[in-house]
C-alpha positions in Angstrom: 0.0 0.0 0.0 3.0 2.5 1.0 4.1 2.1 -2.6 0.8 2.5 -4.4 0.7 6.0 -2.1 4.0 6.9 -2.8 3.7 6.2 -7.0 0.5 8.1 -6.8 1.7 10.8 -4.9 4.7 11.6 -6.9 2.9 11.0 -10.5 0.8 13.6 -9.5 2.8 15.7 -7.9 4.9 16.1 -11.3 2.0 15.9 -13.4 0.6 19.2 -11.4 4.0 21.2 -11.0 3.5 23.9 -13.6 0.5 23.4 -15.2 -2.7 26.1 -15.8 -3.4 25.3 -12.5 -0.8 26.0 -10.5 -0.5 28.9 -12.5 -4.0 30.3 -11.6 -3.0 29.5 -7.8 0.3 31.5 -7.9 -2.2 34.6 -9.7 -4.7 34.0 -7.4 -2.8 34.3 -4.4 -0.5 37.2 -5.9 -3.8 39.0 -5.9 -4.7 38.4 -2.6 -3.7 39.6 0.6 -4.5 35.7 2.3 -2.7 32.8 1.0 -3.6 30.2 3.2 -7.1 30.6 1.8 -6.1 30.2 -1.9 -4.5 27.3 -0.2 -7.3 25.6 0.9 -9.5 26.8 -1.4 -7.0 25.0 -4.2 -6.1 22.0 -1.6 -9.6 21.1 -1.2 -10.4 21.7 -5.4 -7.4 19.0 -6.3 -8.8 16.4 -3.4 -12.1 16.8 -4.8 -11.1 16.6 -8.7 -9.2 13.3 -7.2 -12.0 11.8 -5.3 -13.7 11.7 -8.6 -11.1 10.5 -10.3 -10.1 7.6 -8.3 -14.1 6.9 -7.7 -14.7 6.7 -11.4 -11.1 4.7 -12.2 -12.5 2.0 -9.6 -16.5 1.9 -10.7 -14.9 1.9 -14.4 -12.5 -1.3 -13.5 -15.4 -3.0 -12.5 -16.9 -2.6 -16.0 -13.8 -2.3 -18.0 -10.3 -4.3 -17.8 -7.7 -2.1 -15.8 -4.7 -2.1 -19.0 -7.8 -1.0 -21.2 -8.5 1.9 -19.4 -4.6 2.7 -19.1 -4.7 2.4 -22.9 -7.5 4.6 -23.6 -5.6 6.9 -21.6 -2.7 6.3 -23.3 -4.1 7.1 -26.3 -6.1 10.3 -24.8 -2.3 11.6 -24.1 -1.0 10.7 -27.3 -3.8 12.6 -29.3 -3.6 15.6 -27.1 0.2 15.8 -27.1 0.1 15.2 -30.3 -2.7 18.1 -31.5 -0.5 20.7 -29.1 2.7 20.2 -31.1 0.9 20.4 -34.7 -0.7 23.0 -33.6 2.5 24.7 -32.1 4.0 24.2 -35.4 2.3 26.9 -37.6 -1.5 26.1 -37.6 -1.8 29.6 -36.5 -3.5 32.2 -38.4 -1.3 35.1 -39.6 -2.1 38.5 -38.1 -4.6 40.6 -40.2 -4.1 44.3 -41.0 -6.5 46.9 -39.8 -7.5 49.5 -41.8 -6.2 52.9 -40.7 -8.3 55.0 -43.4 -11.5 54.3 -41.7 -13.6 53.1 -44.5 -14.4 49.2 -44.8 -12.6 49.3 -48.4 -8.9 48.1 -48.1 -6.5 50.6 -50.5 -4.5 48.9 -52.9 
């Protein structure tokens, strides 16, 4: 059991270091004169979040075999890692130009 705790603990750990949500807590309590509220506040978010997690994993199990849920999130991973770097990779629309004569014609 310690070692199921301590694998779960530090995936998680690394998973959350740096990500939107840490950086909406370190905003959060930047703005904020009480940081052991954004604390809890966060704390008690992420325990939630995980109750539900682990909840669903385990009612899921039941229904589903344990490697093909680690697949499916396997795959989940590899589609969204792989959508972030195509889309990191030029998929971006190139800036328009704004018309500085005021009328909706562009000049030539």
């Amino acid at each position: 059991m310690l070692a199921l705790l301590t694998s779960t603990f530090v995936t998680v750990f690394l998973a959350e270091l740096g990500d939107k949500t840490q950086l909406a807590i370190v905003s959060l309590s930047g703005t904020s004169n009480r940081p052991g509220a954004v604390f809890a506040g966060s704390a008690f978010a992420l325990v939630l979040a995980s109750l539900l997690g682990a909840a669903a994993g385990g009612s899921l199990s039941s229904i589903i075999a344990p490697e093909a849920l680690q697949l499916a999130a396997s795959v989940g991973f590899l589609i969204l890692g792989a959508r972030l770097i195509l889309r990191s990779n030029g998929d971006q629309d190139p800036p328009t130009e704004a018309v500085a004569s005021g009328s909706d014609t562009p000049s030539p």
